[in-house]
Z-matrix of the N, CA and C atoms (Angstrom, degrees):
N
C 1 1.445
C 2 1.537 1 108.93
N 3 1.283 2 114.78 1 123.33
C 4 1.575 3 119.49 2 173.86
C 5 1.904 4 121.63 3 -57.13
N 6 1.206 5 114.61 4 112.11
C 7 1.304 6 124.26 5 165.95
C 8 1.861 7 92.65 6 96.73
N 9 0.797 8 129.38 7 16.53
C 10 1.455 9 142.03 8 127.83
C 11 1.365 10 117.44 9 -2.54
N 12 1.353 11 153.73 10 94.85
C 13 0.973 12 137.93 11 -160.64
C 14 1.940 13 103.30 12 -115.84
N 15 1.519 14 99.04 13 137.92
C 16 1.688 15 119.94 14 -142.07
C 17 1.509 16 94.15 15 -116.52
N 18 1.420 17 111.88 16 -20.75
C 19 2.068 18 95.70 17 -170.22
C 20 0.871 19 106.01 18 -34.74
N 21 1.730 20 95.91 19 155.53
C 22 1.847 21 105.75 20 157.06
C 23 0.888 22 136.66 21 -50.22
N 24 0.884 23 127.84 22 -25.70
C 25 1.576 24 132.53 23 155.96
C 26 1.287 25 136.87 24 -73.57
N 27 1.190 26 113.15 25 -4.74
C 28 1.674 27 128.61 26 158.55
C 29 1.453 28 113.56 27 -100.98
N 30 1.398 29 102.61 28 -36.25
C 31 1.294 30 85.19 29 178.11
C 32 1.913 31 118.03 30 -81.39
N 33 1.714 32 107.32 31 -18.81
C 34 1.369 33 96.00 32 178.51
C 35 1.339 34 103.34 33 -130.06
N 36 1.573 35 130.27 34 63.05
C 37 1.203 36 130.71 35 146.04
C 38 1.503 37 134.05 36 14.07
N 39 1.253 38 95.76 37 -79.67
C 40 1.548 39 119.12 38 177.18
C 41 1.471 40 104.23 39 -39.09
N 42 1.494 41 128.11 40 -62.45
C 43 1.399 42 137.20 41 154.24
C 44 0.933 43 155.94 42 -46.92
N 45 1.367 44 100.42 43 36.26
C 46 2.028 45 116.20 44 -146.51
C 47 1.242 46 91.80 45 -96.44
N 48 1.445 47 133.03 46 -34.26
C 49 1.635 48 140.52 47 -170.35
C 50 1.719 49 101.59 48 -76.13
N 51 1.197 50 108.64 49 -55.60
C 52 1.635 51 101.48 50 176.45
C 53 1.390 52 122.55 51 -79.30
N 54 1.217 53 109.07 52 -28.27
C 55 2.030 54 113.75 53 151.66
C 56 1.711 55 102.30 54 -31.07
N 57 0.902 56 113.53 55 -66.64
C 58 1.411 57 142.25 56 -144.36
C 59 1.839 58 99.71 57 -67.55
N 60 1.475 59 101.87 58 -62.99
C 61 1.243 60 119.77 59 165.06
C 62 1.676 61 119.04 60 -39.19
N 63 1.574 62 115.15 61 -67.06
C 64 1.199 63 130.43 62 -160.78
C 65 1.684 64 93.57 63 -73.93
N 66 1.395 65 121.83 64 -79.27
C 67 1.478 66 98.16 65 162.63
C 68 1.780 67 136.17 66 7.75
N 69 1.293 68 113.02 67 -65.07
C 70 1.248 69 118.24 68 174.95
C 71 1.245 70 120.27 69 -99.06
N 72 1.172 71 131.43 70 24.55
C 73 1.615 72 134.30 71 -177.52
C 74 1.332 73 111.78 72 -155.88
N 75 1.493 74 117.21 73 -7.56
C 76 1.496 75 131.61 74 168.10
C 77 1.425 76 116.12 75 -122.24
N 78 1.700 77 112.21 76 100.31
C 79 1.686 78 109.08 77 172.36
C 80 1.276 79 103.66 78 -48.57
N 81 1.255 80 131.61 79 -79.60
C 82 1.010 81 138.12 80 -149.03
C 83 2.251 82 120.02 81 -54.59
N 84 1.780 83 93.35 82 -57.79
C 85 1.306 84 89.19 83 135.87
C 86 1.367 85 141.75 84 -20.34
N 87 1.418 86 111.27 85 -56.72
C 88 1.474 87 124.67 86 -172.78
C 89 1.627 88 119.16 87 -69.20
N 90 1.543 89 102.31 88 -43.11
C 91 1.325 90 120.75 89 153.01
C 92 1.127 91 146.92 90 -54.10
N 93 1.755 92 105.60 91 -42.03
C 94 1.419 93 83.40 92 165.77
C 95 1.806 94 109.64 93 -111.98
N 96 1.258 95 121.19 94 36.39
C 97 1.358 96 125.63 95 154.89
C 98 1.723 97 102.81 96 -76.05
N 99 1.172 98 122.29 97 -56.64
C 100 1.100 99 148.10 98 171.31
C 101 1.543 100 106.57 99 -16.86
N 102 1.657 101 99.15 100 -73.43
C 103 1.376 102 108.36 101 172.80
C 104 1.503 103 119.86 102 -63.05
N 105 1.634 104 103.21 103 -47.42
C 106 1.635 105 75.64 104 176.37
C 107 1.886 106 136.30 105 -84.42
N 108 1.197 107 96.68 106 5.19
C 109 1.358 108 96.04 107 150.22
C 110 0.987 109 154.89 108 -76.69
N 111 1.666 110 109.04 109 -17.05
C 112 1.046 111 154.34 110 -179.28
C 113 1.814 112 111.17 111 -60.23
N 114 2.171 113 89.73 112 -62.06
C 115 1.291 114 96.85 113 163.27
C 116 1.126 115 135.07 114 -99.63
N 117 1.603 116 130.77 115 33.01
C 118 0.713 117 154.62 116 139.08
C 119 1.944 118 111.26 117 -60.11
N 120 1.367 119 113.09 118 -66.57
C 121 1.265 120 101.06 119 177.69
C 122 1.246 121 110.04 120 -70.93
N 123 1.382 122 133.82 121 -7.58
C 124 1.595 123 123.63 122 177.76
C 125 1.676 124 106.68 123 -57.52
N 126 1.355 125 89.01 124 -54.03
C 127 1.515 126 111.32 125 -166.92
C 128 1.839 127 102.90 126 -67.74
N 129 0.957 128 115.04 127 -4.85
C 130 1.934 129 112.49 128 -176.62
C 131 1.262 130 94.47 129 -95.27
N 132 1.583 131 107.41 130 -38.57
C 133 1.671 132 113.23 131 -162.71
C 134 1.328 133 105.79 132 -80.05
N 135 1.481 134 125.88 133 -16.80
C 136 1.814 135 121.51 134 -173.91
C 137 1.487 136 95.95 135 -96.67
N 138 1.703 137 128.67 136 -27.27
C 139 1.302 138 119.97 137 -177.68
C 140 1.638 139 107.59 138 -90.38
N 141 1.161 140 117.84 139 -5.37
C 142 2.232 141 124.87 140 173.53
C 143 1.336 142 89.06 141 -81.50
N 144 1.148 143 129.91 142 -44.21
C 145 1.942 144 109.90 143 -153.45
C 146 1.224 145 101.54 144 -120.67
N 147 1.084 146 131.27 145 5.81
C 148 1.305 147 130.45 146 165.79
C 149 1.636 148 115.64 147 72.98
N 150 1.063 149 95.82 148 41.30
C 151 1.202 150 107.11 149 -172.10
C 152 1.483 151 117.83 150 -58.08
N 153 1.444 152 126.40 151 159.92
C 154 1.676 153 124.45 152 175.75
C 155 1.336 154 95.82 153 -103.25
N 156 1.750 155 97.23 154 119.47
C 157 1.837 156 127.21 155 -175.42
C 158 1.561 157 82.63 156 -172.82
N 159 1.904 158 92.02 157 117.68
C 160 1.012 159 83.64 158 166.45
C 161 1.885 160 135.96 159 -104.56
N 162 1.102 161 145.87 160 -153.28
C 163 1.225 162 142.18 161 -133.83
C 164 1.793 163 94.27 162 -77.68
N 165 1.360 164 99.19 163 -56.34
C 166 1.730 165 111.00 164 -171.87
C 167 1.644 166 107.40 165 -70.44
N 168 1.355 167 109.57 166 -20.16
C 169 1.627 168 108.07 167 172.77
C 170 2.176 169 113.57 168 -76.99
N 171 0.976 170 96.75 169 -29.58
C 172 1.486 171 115.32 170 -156.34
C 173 2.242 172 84.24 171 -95.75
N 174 1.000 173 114.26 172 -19.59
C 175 1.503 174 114.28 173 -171.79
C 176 1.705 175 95.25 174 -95.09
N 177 1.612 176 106.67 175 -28.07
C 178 1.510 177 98.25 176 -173.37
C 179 1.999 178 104.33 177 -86.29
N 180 1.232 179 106.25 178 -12.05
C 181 1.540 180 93.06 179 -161.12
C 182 1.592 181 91.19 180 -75.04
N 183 1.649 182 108.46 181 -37.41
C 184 1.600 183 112.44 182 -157.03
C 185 1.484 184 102.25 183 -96.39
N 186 1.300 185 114.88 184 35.11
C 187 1.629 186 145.48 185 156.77
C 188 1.331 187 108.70 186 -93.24
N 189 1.307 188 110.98 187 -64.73
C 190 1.333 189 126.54 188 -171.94
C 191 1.798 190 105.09 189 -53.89
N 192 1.340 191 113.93 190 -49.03
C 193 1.241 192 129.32 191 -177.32
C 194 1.444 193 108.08 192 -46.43
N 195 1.756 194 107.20 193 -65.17
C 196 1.181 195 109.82 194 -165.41
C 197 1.544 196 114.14 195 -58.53
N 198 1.463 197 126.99 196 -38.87
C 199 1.090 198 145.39 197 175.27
C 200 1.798 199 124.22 198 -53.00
N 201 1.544 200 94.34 199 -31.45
C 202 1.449 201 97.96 200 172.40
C 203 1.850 202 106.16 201 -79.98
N 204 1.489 203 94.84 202 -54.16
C 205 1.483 204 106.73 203 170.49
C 206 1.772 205 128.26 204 -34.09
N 207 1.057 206 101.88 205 -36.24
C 208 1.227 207 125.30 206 171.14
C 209 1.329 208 110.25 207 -50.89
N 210 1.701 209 108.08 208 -83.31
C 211 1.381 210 133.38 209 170.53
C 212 1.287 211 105.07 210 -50.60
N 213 1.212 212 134.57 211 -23.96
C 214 1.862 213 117.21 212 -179.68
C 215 1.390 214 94.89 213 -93.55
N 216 0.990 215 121.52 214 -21.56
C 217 1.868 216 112.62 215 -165.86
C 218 1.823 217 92.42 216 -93.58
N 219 1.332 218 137.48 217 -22.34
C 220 1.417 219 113.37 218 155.88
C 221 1.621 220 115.70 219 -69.30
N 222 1.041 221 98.93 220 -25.68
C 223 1.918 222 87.20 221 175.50
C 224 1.354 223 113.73 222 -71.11
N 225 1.463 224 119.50 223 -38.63
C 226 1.627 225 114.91 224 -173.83
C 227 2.151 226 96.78 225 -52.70
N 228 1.582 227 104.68 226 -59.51
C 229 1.064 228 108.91 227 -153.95
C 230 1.384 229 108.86 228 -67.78
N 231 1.607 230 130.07 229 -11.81
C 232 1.311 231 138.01 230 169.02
C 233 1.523 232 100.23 231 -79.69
N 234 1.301 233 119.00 232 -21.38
C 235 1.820 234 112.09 233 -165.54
C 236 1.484 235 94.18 234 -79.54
N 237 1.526 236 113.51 235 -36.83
C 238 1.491 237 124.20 236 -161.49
C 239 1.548 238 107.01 237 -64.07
N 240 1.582 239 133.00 238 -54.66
C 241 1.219 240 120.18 239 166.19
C 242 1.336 241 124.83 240 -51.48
């Protein structure tokens, strides 16, 4: 669904306490939550206004996304044990 909203925190609920945690006790953590929220709203904001991006540009950002997403969602679940 277009303009769909993906933060980390919507997308991993359950993890809102160690989100929260790692954020402030993990630079790096902090960073790239940072970023992918970041492109997360890029990507809400080019699919709300209809912006001109075309097909292979708009496939690479929500690449980028998944890829960070990825990598932050093994840290939550490594923070969790």
């Amino acid at each position: 669904m277009l303009g769909e909203n993906h933060s980390l925190i919507n997308e991993f609920p359950e993890y809102q306490d160690i989100i929260a945690v790692l954020t402030e006790s993990d630079e790096v953590f902090a960073k790239d939550a940072k970023q992918y929220n970041a492109l997360d709203k890029e990507i809400r904001t080019l699919e709300l206004n209809g912006a001109p991006v075309d097909d292979e540009a708009m496939h690479q950002l929500k690449h980028e996304r998944a890829i960070l997403k990825d990598a932050l969602y093994q840290r939550l679940v490594d923070a969790k044990k």
